[in-house]
Biopython code that builds the backbone (N, CA, C, O; Angstrom):
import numpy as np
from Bio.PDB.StructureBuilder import StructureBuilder

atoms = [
    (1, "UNK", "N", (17.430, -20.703, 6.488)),
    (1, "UNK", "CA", (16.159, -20.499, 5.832)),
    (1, "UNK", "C", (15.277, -19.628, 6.725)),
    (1, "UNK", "O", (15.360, -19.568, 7.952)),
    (2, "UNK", "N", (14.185, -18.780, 5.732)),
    (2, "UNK", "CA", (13.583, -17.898, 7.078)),
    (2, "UNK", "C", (12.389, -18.602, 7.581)),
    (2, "UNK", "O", (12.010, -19.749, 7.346)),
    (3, "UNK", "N", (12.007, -17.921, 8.128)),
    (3, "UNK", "CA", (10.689, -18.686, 9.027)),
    (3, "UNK", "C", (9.554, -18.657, 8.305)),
    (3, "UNK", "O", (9.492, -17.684, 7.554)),
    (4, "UNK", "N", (8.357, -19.610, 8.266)),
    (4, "UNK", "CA", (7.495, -19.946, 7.672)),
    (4, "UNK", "C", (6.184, -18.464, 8.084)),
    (4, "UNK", "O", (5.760, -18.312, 9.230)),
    (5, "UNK", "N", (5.892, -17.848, 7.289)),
    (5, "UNK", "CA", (4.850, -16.974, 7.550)),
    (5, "UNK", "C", (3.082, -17.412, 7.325)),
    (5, "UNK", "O", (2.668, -17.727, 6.209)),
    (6, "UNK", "N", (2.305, -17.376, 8.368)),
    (6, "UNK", "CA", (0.971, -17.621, 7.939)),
    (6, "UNK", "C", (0.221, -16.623, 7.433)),
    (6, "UNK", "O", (-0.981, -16.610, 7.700)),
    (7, "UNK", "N", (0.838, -15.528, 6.549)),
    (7, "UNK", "CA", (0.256, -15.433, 5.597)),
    (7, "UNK", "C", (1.380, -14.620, 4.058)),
    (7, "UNK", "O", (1.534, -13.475, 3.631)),
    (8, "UNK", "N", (1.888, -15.907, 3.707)),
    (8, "UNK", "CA", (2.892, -15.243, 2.705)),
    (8, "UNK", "C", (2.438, -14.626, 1.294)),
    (8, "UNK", "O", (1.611, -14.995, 0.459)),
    (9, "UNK", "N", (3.320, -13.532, 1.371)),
    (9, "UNK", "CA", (3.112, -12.652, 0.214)),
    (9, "UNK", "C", (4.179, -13.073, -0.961)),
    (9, "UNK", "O", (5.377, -13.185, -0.698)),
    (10, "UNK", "N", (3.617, -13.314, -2.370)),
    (10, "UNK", "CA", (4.651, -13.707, -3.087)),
    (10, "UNK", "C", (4.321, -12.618, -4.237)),
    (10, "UNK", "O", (5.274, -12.304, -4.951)),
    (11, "UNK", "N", (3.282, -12.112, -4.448)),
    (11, "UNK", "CA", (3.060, -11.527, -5.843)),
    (11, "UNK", "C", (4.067, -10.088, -5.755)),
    (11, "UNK", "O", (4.237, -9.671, -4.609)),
    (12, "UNK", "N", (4.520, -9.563, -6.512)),
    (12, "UNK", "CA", (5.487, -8.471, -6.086)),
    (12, "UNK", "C", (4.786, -6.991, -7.743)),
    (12, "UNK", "O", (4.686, -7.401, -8.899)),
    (13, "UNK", "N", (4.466, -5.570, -7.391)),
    (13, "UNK", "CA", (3.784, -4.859, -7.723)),
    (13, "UNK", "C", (4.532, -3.607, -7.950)),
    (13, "UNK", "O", (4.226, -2.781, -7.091)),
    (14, "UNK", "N", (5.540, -3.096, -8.930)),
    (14, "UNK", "CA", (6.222, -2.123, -8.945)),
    (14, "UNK", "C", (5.607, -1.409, -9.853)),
    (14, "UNK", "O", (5.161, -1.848, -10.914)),
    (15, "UNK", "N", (5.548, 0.099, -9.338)),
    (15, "UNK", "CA", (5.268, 1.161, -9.936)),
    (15, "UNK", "C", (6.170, 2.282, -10.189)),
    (15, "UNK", "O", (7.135, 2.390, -9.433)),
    (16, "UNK", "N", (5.997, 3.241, -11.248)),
    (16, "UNK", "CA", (6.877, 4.556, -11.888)),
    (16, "UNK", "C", (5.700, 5.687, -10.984)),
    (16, "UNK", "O", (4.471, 5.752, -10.996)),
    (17, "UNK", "N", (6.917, 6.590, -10.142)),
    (17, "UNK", "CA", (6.601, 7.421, -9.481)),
    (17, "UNK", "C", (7.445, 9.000, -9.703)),
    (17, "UNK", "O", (8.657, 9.069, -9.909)),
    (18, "UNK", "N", (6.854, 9.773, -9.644)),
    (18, "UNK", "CA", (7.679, 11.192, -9.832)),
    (18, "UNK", "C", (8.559, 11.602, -8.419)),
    (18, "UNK", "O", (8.363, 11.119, -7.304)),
    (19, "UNK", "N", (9.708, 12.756, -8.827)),
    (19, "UNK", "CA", (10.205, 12.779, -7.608)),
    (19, "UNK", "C", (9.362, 13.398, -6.181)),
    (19, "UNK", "O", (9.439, 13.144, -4.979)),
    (20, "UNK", "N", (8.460, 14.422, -7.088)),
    (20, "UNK", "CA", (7.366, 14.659, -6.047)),
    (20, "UNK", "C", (6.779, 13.760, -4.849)),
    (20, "UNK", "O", (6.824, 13.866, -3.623)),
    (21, "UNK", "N", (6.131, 12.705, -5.855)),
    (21, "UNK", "CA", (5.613, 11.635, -4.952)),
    (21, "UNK", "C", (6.165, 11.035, -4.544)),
    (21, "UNK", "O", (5.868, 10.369, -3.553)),
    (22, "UNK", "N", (7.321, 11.013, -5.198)),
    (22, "UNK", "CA", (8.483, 9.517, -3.661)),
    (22, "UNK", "C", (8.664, 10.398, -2.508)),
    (22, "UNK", "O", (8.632, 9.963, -1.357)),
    (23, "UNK", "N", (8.873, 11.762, -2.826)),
    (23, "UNK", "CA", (9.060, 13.169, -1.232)),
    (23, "UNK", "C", (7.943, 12.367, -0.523)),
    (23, "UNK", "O", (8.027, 11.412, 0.250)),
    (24, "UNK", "N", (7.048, 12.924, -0.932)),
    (24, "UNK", "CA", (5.604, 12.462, -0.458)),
    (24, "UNK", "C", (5.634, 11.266, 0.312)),
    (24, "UNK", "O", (5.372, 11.425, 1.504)),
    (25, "UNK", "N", (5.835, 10.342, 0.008)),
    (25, "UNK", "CA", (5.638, 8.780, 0.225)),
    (25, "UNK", "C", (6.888, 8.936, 1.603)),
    (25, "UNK", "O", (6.636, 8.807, 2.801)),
    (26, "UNK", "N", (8.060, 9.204, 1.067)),
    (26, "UNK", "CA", (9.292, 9.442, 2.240)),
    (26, "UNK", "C", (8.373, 9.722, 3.097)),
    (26, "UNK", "O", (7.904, 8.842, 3.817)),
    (27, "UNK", "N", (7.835, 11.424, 3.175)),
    (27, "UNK", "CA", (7.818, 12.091, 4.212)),
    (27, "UNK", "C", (6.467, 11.314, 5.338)),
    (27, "UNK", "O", (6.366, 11.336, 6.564)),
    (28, "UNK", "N", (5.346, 10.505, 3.985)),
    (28, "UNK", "CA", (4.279, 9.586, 4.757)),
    (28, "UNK", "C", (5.057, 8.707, 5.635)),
    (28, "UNK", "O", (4.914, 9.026, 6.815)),
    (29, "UNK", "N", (5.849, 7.687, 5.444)),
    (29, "UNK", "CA", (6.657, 6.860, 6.126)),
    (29, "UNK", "C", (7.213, 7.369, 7.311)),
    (29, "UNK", "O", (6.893, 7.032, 8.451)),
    (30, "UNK", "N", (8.317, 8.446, 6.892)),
    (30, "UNK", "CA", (8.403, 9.309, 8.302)),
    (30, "UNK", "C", (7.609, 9.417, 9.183)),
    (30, "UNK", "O", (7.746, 8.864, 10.274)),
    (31, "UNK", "N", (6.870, 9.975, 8.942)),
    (31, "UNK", "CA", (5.731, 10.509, 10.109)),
    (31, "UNK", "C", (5.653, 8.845, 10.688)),
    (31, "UNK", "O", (6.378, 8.373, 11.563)),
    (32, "UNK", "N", (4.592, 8.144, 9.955)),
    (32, "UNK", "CA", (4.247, 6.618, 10.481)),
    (32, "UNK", "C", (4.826, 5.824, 11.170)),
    (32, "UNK", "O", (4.542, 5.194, 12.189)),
    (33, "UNK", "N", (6.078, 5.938, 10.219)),
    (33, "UNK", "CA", (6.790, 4.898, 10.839)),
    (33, "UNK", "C", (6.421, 3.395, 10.169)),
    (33, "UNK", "O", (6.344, 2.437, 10.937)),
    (34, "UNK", "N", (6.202, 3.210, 8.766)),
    (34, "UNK", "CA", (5.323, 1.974, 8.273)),
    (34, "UNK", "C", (6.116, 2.366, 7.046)),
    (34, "UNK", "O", (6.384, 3.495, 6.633)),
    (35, "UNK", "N", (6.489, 0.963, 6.467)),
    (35, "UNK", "CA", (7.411, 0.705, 5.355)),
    (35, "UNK", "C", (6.154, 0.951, 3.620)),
    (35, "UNK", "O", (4.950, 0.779, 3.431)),
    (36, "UNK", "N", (6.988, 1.281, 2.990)),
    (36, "UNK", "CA", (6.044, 1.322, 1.814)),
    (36, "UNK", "C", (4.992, 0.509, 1.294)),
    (36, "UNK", "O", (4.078, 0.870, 0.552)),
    (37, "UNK", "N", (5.250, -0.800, 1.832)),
    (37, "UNK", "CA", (4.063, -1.971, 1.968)),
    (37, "UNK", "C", (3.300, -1.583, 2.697)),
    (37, "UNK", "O", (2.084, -1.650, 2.515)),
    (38, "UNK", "N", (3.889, -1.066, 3.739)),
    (38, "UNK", "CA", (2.313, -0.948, 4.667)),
    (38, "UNK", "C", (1.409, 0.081, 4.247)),
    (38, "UNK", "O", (0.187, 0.165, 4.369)),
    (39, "UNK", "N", (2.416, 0.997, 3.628)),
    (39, "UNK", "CA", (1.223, 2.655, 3.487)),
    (39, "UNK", "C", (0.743, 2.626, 1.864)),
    (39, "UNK", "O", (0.218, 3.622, 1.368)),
    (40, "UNK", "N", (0.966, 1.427, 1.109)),
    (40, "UNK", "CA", (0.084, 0.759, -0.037)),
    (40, "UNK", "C", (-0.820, -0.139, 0.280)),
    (40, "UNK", "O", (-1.977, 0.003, -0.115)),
    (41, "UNK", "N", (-0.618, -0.715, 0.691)),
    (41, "UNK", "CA", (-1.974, -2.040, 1.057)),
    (41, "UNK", "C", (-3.071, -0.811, 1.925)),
    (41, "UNK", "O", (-4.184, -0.502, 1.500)),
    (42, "UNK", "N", (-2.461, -0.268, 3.148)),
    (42, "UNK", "CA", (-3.644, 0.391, 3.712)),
    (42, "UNK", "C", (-4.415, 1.857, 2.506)),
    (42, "UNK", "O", (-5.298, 2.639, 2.858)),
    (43, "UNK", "N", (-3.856, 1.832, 1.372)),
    (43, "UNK", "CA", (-4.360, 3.323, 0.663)),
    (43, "UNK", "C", (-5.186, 2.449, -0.190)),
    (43, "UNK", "O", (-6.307, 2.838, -0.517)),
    (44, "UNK", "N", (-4.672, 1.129, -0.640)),
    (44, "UNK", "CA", (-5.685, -0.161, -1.549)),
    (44, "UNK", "C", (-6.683, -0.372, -0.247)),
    (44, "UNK", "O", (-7.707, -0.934, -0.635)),
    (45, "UNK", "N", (-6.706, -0.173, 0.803)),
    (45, "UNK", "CA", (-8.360, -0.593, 1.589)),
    (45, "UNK", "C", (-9.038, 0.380, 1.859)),
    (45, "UNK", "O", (-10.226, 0.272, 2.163)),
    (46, "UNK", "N", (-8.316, 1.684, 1.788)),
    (46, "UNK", "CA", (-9.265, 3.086, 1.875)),
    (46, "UNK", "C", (-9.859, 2.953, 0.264)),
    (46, "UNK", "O", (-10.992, 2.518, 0.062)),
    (47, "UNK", "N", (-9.329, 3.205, -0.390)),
    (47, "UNK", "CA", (-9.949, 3.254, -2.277)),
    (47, "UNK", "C", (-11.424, 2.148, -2.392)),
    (47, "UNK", "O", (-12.581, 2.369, -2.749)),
    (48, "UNK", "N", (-10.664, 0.815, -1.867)),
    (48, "UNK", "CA", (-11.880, -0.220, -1.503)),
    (48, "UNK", "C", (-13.328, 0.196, -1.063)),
    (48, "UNK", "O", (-14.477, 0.062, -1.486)),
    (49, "UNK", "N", (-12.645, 0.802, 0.069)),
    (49, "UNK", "CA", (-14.200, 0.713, 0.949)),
    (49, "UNK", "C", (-14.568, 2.383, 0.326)),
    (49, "UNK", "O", (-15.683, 2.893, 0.444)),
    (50, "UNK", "N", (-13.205, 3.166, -0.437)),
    (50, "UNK", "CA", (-14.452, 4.528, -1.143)),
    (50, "UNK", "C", (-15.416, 3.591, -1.886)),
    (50, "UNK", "O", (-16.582, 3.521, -1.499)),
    (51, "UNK", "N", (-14.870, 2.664, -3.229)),
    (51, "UNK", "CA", (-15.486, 2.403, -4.443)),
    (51, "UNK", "C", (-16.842, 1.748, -3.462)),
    (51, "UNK", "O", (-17.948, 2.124, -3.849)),
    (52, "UNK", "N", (-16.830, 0.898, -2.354)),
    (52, "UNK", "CA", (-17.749, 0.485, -2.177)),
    (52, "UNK", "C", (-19.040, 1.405, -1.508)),
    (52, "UNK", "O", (-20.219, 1.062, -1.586)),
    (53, "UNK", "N", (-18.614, 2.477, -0.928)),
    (53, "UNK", "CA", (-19.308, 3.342, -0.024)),
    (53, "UNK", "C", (-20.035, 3.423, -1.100)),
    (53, "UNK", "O", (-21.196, 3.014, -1.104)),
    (54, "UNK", "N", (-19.380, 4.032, -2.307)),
    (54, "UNK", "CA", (-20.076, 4.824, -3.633)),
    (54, "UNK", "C", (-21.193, 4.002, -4.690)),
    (54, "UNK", "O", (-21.830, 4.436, -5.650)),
    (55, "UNK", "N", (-21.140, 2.713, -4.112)),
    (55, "UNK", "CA", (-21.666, 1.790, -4.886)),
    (55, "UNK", "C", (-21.164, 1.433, -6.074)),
    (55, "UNK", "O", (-21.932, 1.339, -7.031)),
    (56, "UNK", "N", (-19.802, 1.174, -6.220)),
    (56, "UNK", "CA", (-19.220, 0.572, -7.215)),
    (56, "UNK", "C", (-18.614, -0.761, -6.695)),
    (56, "UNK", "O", (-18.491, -1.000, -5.494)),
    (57, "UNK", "N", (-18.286, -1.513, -7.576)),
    (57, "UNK", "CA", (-17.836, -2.613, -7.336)),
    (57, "UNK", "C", (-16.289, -2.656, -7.302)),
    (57, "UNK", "O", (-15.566, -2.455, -8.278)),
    (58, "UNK", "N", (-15.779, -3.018, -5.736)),
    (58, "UNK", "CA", (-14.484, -3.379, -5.774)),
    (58, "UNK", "C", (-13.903, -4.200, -6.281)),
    (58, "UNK", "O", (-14.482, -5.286, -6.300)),
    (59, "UNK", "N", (-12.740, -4.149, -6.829)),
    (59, "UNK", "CA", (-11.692, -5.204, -7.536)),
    (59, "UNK", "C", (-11.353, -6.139, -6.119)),
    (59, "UNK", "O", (-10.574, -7.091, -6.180)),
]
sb = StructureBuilder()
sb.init_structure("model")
sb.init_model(0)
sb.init_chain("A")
sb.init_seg("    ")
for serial, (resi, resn, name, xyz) in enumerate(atoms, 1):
    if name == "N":
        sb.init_residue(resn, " ", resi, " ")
    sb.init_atom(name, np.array(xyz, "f"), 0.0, 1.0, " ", f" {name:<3s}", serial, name[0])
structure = sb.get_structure()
């Protein structure tokens, strides 16, 4: 069994992408070095703190 995580992720979020943007996404990862989870959650906290800069209300 794997090890207990303090902070587990269960909800799971698939999206339809063009071949363009998976290049894209590859070539982001490359560079980083950060798995596709990581370079989604961090592009969901940049969008965040735009909508909020702008005075909209974040989801």
């Amino acid at each position: 069994m794997g090890r207990m995580r303090e902070n587990p992720r269960y909800n799971v979020i698939s999206m339809r992408i063009s071949d363009a943007e998976r290049e894209t996404l590859e070539a982001i990862m490359d560079s980083t070095k950060k798995s596709v989870s990581d370079i989604m959650r961090e592009a969901m906290e940049l969008v965040k703190a735009r909508s909020t800069e702008f005075g909209q209300k974040a989801a």
